[in-house]
Kinemage of the C-alpha trace (Angstrom):
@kinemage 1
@onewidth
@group {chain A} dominant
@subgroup {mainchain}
@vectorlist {calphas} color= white
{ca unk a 1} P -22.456 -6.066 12.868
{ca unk a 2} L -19.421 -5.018 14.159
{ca unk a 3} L -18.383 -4.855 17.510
{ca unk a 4} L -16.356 -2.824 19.401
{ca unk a 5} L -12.901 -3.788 20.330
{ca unk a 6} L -12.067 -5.267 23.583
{ca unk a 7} L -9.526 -3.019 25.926
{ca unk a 8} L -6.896 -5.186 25.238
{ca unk a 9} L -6.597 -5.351 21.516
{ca unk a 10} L -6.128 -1.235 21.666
{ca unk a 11} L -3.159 -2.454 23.302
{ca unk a 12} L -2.594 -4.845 20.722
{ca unk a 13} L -2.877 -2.615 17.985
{ca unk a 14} L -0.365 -0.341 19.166
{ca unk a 15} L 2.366 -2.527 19.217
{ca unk a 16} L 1.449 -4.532 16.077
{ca unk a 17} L 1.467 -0.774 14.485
{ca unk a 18} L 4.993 0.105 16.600
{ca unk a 19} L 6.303 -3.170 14.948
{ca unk a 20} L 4.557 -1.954 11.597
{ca unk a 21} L 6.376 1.154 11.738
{ca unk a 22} L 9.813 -0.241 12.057
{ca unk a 23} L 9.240 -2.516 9.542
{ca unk a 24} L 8.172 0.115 7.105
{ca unk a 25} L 10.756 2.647 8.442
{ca unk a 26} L 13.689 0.114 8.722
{ca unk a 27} L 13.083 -1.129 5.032
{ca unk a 28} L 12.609 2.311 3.599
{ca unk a 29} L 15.681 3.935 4.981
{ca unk a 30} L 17.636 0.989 4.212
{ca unk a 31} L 16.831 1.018 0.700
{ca unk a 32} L 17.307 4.543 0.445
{ca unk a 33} L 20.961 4.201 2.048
{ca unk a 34} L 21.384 1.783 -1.229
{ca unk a 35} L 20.371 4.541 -3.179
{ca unk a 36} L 16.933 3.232 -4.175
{ca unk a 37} L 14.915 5.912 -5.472
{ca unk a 38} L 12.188 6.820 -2.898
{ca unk a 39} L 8.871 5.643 -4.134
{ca unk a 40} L 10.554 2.490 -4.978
{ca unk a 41} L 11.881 2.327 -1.541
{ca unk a 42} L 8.393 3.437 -0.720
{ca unk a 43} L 6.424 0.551 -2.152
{ca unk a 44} L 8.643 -1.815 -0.434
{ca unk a 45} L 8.887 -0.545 2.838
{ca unk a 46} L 4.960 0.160 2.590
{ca unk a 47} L 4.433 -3.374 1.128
{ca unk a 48} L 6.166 -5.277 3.850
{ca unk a 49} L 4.883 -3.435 6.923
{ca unk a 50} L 1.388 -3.983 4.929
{ca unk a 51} L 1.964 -8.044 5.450
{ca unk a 52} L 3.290 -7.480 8.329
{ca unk a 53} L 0.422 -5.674 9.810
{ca unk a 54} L -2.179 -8.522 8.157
{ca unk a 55} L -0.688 -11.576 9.753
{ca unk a 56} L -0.582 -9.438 13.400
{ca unk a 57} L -3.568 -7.831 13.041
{ca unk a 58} L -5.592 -11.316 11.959
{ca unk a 59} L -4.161 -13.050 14.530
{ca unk a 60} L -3.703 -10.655 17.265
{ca unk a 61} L -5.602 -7.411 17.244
{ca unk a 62} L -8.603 -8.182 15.115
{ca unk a 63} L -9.058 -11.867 16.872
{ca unk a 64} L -11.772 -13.917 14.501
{ca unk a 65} L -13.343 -17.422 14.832
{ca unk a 66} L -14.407 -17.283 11.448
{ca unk a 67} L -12.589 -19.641 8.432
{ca unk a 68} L -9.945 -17.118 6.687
{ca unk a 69} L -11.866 -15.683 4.042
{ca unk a 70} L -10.414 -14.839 0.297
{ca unk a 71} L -13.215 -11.356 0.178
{ca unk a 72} L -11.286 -10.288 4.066
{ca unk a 73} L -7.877 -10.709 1.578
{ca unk a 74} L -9.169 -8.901 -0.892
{ca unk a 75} L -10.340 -6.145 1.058
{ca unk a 76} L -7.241 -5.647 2.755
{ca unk a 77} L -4.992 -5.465 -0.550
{ca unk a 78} L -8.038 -2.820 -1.405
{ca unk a 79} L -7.260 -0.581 1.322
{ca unk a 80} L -4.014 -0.766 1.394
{ca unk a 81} L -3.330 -0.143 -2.147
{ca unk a 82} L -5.582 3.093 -1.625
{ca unk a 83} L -3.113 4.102 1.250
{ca unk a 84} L -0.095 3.760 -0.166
{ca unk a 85} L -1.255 5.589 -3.559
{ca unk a 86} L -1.886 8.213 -0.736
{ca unk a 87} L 1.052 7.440 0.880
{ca unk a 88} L 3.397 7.678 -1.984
{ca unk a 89} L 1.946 10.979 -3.833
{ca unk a 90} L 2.008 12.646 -0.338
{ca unk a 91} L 5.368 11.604 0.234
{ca unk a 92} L 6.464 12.669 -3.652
{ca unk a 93} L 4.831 16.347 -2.864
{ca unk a 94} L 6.307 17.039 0.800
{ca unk a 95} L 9.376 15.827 -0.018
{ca unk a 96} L 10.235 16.900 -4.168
{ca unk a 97} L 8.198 20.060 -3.912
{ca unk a 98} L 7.984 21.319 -0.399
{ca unk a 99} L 11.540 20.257 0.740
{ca unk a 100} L 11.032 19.089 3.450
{ca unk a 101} L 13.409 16.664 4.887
{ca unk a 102} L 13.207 12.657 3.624
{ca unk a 103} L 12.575 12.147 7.492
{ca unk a 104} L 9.840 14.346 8.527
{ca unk a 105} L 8.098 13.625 4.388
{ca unk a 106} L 7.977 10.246 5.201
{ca unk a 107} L 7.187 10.622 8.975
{ca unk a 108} L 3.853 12.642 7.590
{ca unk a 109} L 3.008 10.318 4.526
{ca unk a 110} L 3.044 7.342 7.363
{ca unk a 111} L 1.004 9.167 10.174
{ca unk a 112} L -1.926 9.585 7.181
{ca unk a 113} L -0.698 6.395 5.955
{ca unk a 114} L -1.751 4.750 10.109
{ca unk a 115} L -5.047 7.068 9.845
{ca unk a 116} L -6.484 5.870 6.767
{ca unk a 117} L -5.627 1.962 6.944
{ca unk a 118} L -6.491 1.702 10.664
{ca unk a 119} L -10.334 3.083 9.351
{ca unk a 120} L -10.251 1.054 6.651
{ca unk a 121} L -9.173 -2.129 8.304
{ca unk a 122} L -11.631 -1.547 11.187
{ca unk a 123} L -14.997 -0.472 9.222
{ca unk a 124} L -14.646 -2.642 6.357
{ca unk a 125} L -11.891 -5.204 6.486
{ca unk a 126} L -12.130 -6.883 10.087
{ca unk a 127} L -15.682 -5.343 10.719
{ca unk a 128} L -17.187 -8.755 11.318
{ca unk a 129} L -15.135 -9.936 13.781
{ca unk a 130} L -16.207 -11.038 17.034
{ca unk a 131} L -14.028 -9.387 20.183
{ca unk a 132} L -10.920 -10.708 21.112
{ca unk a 133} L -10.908 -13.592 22.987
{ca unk a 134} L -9.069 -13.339 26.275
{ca unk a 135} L -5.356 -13.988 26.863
{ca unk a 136} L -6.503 -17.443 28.530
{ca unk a 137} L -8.550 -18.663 25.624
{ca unk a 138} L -6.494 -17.213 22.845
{ca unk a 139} L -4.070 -19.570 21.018
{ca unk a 140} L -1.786 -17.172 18.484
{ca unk a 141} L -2.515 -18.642 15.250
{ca unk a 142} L -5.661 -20.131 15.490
{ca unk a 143} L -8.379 -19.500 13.208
């Protein structure tokens, strides 16, 4: 069953997603400065704030006792694939047929890009976990 997240890891998630964000930001305008055509630049920016977000969130935010598990893995890729289908096709329509600037297309695709990971990550990825542990009995990067 899954239980609700301790005050702290709200906290928690908001700066793993800050860091998320700059990750995915930093990468994708970088790329596109190299002149990296932008769903390419998408997919990479996406893809590396994606493992970033998995090692935080597993260790950090969504705190769990339980072995690593290969389905948990799986489950992630799952959602995140789905988001950055969304992600990228949003992106492709703001941006190529609306005109809207590169910024504010890609600002859009990754605020619906935040909404539908975070659900899927809390209802069916980390929806076992147990609460976080507090700050005194949590050791970053133990299982």
């Amino acid at each position: 069953m899954r239980q609700a997240l301790h005050k702290n890891s709200y906290y928690r998630l908001f700066l793993v997603g800050i860091l998320n964000l700059a990750v995915d930001l930093g990468i994708f305008f970088l790329l596109h400065l190299c002149l990296v055509p932008v769903a390419s630049a998408q997919i990479i920016g996406y893809v590396a704030g994606m493992l970033n977000s998995y090692v935080w969130n597993r260790n950090l935010t969504f705190v769990s006792m339980k072995k690593r598990s290969f389905g948990k893995l799986v489950r992630f890729i799952s959602i995140h694939m789905i988001t950055l289908m969304i992600s990228i096709g949003l992106l492709h329509v703001v941006y190529y047929y609306f005109g809207i600037s590169l910024f504010y297309s890609k600002l859009l695709a990754t605020v619906c890009s935040v909404m539908v990971s975070y659900l899927g990550s809390s209802l069916w990825v980390f929806e076992d976990n147990e609460e976080p542990s507090s700050q005194e009995d949590h050791h970053f990067g133990s299982p």
